[in-house]
VOPAGU-2260 file (C-alpha; in pm, 1 decimal, decimal comma):
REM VOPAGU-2260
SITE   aa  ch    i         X         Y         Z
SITE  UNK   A    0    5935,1   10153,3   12206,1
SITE  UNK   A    1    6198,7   10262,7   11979,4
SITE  UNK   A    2    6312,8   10625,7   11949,8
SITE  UNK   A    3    6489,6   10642,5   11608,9
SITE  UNK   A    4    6317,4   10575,1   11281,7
SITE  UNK   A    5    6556,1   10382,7   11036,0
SITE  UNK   A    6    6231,6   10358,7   10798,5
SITE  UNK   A    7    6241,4   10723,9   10696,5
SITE  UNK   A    8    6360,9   10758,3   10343,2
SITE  UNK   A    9    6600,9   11059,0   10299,1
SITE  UNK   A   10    6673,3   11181,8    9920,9
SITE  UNK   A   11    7076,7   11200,2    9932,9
SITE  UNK   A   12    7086,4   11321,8    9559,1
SITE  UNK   A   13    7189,1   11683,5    9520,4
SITE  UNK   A   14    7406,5   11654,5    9837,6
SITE  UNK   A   15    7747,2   11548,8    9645,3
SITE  UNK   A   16    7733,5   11239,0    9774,8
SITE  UNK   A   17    7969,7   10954,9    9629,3
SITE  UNK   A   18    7728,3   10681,3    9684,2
SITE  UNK   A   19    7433,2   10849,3    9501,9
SITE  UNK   A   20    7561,2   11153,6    9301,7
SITE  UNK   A   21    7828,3   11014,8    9142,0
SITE  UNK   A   22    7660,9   10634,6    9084,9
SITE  UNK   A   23    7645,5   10696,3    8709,2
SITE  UNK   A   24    8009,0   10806,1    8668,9
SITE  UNK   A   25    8119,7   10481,3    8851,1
SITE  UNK   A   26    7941,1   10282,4    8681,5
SITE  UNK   A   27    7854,1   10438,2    8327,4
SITE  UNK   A   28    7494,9   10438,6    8369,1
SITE  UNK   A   29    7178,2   10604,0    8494,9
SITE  UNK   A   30    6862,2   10541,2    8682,9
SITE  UNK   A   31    7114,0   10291,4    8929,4
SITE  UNK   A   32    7007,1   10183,3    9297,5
SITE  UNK   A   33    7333,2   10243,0    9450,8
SITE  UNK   A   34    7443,9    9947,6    9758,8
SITE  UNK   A   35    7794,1   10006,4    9708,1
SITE  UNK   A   36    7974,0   10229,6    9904,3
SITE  UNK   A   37    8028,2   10190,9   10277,7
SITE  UNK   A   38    7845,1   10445,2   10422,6
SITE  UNK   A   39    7494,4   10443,4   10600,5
SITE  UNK   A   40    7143,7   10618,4   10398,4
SITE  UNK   A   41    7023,5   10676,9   10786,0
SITE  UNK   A   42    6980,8   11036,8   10927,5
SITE  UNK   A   43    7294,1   11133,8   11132,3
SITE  UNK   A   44    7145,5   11170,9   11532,7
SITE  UNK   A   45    6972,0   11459,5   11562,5
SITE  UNK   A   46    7221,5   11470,5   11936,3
SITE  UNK   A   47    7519,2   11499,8   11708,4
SITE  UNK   A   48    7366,3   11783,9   11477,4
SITE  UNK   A   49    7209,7   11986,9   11737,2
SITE  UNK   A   50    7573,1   12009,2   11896,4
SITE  UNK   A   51    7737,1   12070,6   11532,9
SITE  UNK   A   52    7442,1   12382,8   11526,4
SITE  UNK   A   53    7539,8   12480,7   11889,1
SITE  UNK   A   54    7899,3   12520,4   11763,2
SITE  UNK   A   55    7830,5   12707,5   11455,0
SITE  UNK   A   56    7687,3   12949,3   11674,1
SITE  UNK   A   57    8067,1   13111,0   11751,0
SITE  UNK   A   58    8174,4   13276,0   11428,3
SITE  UNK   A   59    8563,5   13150,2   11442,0
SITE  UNK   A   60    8690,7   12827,8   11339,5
SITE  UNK   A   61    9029,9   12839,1   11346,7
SITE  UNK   A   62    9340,9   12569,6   11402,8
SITE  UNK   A   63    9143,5   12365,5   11643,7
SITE  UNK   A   64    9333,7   12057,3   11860,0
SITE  UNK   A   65    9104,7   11777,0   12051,6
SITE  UNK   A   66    9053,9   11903,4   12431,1
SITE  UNK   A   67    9105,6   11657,3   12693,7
SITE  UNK   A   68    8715,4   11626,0   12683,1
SITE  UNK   A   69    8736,0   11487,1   12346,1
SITE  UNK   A   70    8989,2   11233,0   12409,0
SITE  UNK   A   71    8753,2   11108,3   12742,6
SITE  UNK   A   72    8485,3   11065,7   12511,7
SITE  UNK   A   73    8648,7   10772,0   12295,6
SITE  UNK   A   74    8807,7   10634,4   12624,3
SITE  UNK   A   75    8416,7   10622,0   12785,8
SITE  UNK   A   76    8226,0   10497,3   12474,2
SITE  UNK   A   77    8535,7   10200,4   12412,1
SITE  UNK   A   78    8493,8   10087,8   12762,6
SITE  UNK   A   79    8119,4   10081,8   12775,4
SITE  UNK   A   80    8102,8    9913,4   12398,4
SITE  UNK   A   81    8381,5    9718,8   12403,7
SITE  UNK   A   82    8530,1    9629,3   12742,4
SITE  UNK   A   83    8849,6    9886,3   12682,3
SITE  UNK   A   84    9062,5   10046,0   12870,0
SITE  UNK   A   85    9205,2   10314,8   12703,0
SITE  UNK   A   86    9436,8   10622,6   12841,4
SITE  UNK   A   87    9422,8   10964,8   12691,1
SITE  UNK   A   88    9762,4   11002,4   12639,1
SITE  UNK   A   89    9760,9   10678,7   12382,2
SITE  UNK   A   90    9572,9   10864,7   12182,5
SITE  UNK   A   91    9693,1   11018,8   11822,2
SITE  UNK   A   92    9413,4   11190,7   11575,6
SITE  UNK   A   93    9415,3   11122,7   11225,0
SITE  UNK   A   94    9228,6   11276,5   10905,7
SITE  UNK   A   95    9073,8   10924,7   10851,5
SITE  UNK   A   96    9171,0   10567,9   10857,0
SITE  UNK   A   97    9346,2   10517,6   10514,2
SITE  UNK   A   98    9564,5   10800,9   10614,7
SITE  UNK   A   99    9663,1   10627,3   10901,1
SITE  UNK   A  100    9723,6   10276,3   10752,8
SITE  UNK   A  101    9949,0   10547,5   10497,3
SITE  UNK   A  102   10115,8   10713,2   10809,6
SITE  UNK   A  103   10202,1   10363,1   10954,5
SITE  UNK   A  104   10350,8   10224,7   10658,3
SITE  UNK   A  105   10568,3   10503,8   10618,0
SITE  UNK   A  106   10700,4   10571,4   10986,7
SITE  UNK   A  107   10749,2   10175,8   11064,8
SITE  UNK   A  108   10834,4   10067,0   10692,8
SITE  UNK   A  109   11083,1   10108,2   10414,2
SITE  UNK   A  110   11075,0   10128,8   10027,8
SITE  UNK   A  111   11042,4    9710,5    9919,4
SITE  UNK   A  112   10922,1    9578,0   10264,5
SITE  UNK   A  113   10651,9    9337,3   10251,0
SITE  UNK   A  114   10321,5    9372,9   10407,4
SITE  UNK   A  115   10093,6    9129,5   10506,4
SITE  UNK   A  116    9708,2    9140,6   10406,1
SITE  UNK   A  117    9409,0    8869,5   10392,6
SITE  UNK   A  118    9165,5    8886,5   10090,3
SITE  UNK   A  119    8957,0    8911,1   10023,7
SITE  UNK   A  120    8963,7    9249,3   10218,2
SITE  UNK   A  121    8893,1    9616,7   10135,7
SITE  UNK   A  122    9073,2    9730,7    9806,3
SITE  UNK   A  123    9266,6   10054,8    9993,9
SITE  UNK   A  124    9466,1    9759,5   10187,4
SITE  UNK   A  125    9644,3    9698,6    9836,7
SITE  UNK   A  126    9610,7   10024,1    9681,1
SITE  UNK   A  127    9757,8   10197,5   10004,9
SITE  UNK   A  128   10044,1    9960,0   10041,1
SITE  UNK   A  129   10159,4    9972,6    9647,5
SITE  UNK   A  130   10129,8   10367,2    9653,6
SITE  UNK   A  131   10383,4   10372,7    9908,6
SITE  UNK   A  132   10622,0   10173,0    9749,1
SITE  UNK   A  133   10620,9    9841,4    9965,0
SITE  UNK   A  134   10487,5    9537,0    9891,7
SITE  UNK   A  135   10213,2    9324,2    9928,1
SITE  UNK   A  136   10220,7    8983,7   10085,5
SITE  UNK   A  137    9908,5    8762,1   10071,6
SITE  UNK   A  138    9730,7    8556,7   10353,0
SITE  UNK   A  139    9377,5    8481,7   10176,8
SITE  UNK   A  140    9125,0    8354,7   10407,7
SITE  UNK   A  141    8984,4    8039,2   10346,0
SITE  UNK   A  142    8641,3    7933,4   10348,7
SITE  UNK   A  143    8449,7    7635,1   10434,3
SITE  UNK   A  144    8160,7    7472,1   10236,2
SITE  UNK   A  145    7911,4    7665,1   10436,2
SITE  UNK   A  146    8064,9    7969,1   10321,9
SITE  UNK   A  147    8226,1    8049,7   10680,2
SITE  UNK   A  148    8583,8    8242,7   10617,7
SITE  UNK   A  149    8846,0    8143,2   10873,9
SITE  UNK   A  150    9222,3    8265,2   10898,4
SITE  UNK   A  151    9525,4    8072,2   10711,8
SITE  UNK   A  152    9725,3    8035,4   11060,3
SITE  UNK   A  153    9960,3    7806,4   10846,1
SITE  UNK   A  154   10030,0    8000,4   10563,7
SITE  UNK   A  155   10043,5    8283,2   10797,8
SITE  UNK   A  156   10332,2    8154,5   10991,0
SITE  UNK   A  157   10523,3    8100,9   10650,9
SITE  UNK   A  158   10513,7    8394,3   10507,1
SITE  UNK   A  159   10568,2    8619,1   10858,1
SITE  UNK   A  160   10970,0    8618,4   10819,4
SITE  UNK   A  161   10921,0    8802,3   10534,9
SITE  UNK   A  162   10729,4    9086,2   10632,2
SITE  UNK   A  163   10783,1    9406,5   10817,0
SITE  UNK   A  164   10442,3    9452,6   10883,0
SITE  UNK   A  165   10031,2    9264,7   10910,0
SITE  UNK   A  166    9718,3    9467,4   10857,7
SITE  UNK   A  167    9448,7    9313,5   11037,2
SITE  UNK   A  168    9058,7    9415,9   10931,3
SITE  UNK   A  169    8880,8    9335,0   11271,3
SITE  UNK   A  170    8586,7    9284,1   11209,0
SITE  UNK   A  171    8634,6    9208,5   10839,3
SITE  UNK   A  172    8522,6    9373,4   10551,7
SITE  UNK   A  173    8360,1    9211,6   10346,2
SITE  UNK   A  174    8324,0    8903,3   10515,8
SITE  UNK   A  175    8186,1    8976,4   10816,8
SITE  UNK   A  176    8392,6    8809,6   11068,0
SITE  UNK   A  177    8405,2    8924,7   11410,2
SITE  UNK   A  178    8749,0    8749,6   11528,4
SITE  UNK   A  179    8786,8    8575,2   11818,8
SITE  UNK   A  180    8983,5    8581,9   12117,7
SITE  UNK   A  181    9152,5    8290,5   12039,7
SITE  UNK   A  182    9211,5    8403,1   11661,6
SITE  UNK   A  183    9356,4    8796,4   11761,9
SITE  UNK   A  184    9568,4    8659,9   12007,5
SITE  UNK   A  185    9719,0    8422,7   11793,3
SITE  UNK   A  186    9803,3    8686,1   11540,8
SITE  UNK   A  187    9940,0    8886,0   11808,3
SITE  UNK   A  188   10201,3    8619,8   11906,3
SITE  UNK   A  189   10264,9    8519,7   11588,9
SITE  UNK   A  190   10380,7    8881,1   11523,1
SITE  UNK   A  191   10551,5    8920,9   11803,7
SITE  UNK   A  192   10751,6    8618,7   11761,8
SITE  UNK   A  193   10853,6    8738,3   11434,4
SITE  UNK   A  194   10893,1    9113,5   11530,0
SITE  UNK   A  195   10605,3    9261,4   11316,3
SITE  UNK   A  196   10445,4    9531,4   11361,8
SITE  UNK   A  197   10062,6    9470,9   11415,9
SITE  UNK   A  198    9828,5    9761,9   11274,1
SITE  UNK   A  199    9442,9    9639,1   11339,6
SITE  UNK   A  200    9192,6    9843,7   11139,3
SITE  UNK   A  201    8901,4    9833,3   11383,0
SITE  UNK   A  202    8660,2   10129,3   11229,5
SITE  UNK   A  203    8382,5    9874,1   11225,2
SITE  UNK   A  204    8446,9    9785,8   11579,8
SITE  UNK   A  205    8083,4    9909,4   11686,8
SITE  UNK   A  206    7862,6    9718,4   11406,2
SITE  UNK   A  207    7839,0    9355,7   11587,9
SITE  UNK   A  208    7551,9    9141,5   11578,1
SITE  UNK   A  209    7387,5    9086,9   11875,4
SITE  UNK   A  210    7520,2    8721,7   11958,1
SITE  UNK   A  211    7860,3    8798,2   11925,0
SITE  UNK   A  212    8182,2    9059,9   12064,6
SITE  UNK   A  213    8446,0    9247,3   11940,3
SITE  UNK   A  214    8738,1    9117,6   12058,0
SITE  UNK   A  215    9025,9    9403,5   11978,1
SITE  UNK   A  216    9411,2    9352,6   12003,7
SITE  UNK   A  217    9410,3    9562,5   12244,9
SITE  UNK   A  218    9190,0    9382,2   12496,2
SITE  UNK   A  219    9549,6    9167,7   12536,2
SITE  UNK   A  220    9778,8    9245,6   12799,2
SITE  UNK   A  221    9978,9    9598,5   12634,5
SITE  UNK   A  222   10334,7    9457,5   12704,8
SITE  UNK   A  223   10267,2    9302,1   12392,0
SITE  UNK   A  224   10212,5    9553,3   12214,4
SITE  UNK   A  225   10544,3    9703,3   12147,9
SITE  UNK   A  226   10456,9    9733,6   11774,0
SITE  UNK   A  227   10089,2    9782,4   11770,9
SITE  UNK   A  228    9854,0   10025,4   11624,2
SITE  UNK   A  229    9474,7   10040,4   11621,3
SITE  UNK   A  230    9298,6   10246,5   11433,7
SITE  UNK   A  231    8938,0   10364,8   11476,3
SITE  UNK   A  232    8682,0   10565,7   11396,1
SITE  UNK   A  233    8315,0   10693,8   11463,3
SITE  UNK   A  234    8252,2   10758,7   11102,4
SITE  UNK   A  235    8113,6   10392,0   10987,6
SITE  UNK   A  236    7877,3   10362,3   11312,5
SITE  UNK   A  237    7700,0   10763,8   11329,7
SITE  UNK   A  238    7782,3   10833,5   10962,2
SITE  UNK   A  239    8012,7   11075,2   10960,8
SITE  UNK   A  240    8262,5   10993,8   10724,4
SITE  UNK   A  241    8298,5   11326,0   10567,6
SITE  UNK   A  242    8390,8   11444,0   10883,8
SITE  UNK   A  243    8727,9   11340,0   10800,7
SITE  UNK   A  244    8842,3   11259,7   11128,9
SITE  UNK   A  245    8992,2   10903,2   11294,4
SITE  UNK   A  246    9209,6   10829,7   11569,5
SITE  UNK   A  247    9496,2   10545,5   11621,1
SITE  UNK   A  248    9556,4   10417,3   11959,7
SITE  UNK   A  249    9916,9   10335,5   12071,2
SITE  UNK   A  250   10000,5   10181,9   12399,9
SITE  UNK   A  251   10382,7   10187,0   12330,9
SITE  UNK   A  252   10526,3   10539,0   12395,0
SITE  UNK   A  253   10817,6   10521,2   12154,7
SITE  UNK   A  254   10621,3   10437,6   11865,5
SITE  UNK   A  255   10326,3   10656,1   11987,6
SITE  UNK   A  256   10601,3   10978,0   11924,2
SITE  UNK   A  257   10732,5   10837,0   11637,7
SITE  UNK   A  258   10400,5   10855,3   11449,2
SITE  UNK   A  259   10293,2   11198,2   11609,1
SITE  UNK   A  260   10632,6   11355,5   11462,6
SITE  UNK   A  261   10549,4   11206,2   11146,8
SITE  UNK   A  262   10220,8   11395,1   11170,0
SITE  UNK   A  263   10379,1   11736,1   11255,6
SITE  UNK   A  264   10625,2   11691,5   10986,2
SITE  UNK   A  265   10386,2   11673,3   10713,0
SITE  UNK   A  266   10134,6   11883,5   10837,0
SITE  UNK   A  267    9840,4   11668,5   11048,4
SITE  UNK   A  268    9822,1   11846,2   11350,3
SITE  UNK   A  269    9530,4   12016,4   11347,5
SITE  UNK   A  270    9169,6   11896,0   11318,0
SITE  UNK   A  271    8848,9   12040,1   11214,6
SITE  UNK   A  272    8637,0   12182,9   11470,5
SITE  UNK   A  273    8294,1   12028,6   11371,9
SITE  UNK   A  274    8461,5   11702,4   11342,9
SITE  UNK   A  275    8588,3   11744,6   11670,5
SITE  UNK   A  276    8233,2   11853,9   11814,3
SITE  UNK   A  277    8024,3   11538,8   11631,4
SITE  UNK   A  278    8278,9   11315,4   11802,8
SITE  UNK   A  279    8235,8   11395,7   12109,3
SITE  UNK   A  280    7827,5   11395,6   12072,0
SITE  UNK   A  281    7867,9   11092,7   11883,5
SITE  UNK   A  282    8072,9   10936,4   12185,0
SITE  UNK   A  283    7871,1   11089,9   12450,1
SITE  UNK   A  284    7510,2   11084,6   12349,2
SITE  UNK   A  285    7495,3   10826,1   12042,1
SITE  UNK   A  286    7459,7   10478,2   12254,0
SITE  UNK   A  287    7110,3   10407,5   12186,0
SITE  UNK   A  288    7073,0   10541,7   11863,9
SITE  UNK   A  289    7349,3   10311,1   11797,1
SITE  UNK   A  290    7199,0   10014,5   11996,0
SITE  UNK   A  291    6899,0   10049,7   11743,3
SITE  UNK   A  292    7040,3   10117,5   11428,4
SITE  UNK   A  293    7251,0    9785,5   11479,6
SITE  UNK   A  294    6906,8    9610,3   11585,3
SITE  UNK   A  295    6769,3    9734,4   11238,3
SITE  UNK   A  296    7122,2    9664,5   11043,7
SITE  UNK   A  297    7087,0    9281,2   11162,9
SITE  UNK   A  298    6741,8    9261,1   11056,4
SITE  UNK   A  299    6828,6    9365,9   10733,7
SITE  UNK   A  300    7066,2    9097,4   10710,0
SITE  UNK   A  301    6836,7    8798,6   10825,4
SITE  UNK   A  302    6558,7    8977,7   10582,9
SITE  UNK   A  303    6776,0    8950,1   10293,9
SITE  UNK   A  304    6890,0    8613,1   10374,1
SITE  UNK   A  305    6530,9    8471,2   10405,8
SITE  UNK   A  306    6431,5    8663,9   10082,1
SITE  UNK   A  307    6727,7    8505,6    9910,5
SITE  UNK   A  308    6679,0    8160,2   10021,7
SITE  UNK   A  309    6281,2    8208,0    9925,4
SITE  UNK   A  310    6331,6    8364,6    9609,6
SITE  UNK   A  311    6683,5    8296,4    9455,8
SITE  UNK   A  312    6865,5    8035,7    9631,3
SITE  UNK   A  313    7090,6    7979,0    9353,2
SITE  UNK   A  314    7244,5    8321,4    9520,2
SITE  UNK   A  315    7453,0    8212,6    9827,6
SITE  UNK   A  316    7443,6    8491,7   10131,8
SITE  UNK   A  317    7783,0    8471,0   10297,0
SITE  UNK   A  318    7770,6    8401,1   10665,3
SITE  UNK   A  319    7778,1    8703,1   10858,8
SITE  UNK   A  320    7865,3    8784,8   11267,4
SITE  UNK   A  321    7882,5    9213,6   11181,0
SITE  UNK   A  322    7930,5    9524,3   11000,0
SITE  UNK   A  323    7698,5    9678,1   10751,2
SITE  UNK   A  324    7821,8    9483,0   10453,2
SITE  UNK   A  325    7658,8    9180,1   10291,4
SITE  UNK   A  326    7924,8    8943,7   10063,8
SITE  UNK   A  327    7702,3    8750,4    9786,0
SITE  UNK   A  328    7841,4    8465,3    9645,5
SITE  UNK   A  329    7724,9    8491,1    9231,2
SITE  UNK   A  330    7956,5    8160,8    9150,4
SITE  UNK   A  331    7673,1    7923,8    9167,8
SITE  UNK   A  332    7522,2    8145,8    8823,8
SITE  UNK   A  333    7879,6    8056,0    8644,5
SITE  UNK   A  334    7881,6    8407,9    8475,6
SITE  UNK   A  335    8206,3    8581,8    8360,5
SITE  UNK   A  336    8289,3    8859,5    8596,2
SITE  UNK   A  337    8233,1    9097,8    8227,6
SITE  UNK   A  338    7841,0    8904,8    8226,9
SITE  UNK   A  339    7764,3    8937,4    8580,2
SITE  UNK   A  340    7809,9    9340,0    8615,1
SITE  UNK   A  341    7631,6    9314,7    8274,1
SITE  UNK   A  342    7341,5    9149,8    8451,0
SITE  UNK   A  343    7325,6    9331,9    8732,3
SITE  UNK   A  344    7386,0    9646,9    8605,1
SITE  UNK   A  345    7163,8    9654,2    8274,6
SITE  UNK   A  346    6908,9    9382,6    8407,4
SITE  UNK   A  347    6893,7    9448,6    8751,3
SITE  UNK   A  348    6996,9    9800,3    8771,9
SITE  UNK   A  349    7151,5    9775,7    9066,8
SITE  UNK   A  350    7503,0    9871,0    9176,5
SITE  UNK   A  351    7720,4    9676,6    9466,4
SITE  UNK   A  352    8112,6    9678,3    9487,3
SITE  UNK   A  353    8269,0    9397,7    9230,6
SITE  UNK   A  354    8432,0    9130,1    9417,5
SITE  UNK   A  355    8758,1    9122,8    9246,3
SITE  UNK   A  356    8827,1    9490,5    9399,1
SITE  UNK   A  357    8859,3    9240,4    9648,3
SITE  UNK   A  358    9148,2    9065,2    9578,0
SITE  UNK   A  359    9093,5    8788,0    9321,7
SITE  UNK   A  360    8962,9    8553,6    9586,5
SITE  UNK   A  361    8626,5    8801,4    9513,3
SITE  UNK   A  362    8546,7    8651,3    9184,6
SITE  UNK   A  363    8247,0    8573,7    9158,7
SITE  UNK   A  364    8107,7    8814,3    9520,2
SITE  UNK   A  365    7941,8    9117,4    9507,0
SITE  UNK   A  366    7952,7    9338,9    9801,2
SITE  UNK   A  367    7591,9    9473,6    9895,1
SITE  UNK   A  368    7569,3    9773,6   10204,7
SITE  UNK   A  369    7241,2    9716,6   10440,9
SITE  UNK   A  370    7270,7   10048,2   10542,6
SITE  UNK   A  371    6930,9   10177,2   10386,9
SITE  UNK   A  372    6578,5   10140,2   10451,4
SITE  UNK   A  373    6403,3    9828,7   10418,2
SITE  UNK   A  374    6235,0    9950,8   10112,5
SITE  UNK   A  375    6521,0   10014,0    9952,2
SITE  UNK   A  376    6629,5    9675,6   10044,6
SITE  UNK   A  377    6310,2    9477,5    9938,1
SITE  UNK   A  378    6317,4    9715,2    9541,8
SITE  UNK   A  379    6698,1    9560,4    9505,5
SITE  UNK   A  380    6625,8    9182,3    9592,5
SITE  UNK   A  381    6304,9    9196,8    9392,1
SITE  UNK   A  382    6507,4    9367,6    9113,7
SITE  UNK   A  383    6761,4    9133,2    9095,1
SITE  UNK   A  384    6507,7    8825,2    9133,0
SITE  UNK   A  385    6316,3    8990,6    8835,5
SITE  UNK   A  386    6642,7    9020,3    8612,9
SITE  UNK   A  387    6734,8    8670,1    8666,6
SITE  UNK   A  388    6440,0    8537,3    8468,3
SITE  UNK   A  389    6569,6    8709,6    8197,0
SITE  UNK   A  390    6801,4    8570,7    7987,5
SITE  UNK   A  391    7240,7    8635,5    8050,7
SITE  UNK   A  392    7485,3    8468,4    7921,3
């Protein structure tokens, strides 16, 4: 019998919540279901609150650093989820993961260097490269006629001895992919035999479908990771993304300093102490509420696949192995990128992320986030099934 109810519908509205409150700004218009941003409708575990009340029980929050309790937590929960073996000491804390792809760039980059991404992947990979001055280097996936995405390992190696640097989203967003062993370690050789530094965004590291396993960089032997970074975070799997808190792992020493100086230079040494405190809970107490939120997360996906395929097979589902995130192909309906938001925004009313945010290999995709209840689900695909009997150009 399951303990967690993923079925209870929770008003966010009122709450300031991006994905909800501030729909209508995104979008210019009212009365929108909102699937769009990456972040989960589900209560947070009730373990991770009552510890977050427990805390606010002592009336001082002041500069706050994580404890050596803190730092056990990620080791245990990586090695029981994912098979890792992880030392305290390679461990670096981080206001979130965008900051750290930012803090990266700038400690093991300069002004001009070019950085290696695959797109269609998520928009702060561009938008976090160009703000710091370097530049962007493209490796789109490709994708097969059933839709599966696979990496360009020969327009990889082409383009390597020009870069400084490769971000890596493992598993993928959008897509869905959950690399293989075979595929990470061939990007780690490939960098290495170019001298690149590696960084491997892994904050969806815990959202895997059931028939497959994350396979992380750093499950290679650490001599070859001279110029590696991971970075992860508990924010996508308990929902804690305000929490504003992420860590980077770092088996090399040197570079391990070199990013912790940056840190203390510009003022990231301190973290919050309730993000600190739902860390650890989340860490120490979350694995089955975990276990069966990812049950009901891969339900969602085969429910929305079936309903698809039933209803409105003229909508392709993209093939999917993890993460919270659903990629819809919209090509097949030969609409303008200007006539498809159109339709699903005025016809449909409902609001995904456009696929061009994407890179431009998203024309024609719509991102859609299972991360709601199943009735929120089922008033979307009928919504959208509805509007396409009505006329679009």
């Amino acid at each position: 019998m399951k303990k967690y109810n993923f079925d209870e519908d929770i008003s966010r509205v009122g709450t300031s919540s991006v994905k909800w409150d501030f729909v209508g700004n995104k979008f210019k218009r009212e009365g929108l279901l909102p699937l769009w941003v990456a972040d989960l409708d589900f209560a947070c575990p009730q373990e991770i609150i009552e510890e977050i009340n427990k805390r606010l029980t002592h009336p001082l929050f002041g500069y706050t650093v994580p404890s050596e309790k803190v730092k056990e937590s990620i080791c245990s929960w990586n090695q029981k989820q994912n098979d890792l073996l992880i030392k305290n000491e390679e461990i670096i804390f981080c206001s979130g993961v965008v900051p750290s792809l930012s803090v990266s760039i700038l400690t093991c980059t300069e002004v001009g260097d070019g950085i290696i991404i695959q797109p269609p992947v998520y928009p702060s990979f561009f938008s976090v490269i160009e703000a710091n001055k370097r530049k962007v280097l493209l490796n789109p996936l490709r994708q097969n006629d059933e839709g599966h995405y696979a990496i360009d390992f020969e327009q990889l190696e082409k383009i390597l001895p020009t870069a400084k640097m490769m971000i890596i989203c493992s598993p993928h967003n959008p897509v869905g992919r959950v690399w293989n062993q075979d595929e990470i370690t061939k990007i780690i050789n490939l960098c290495r035999k170019y001298d690149v530094y590696l960084i491997s965004d892994e904050i969806h590291s815990d959202l895997i479908f059931s028939s497959y396993k994350h396979y992380s960089v750093l499950h290679v032997d650490k001599a070859c990771l001279s110029k590696t970074i991971v970075c992860m975070a508990p924010s996508k799997t308990f929902n804690l993304a305000g929490m504003k808190l992420s860590y980077m792992i770092i088996p090399e020493a040197r570079l391990r300093e070199k990013i912790h100086s940056y840190l203390l230079q510009i003022g990231m040494a301190h973290e919050h102490p309730l993000s600190l405190v739902a860390l650890e809970a989340a860490y120490s107490k979350g694995h089955l509420w975990k276990n069966e939120m990812m049950t009901y997360i891969e339900e969602n996906y085969f429910f929305v696949k079936k309903f698809f395929s039933d209803n409105l097979p003229l909508l392709k589902v993209t093939p999917s192995q993890g993460t919270y995130l659903m990629w819809l192909d919209f090509r097949s309906f030969n609409l303008s990128e200007e006539n498809l938001d159109l339709w699903l925004l005025d016809n449909a009313k409902v609001a995904m992320n456009d696929g061009p945010s994407f890179g431009l290999q998203g024309k024609g995709f719509r991102r859609m986030n299972l991360g709601t209840t199943r009735k929120r689900l089922l008033m979307a695909l009928e919504a959208i099934c509805k509007a396409h009997t009505s006329k679009y150009k």
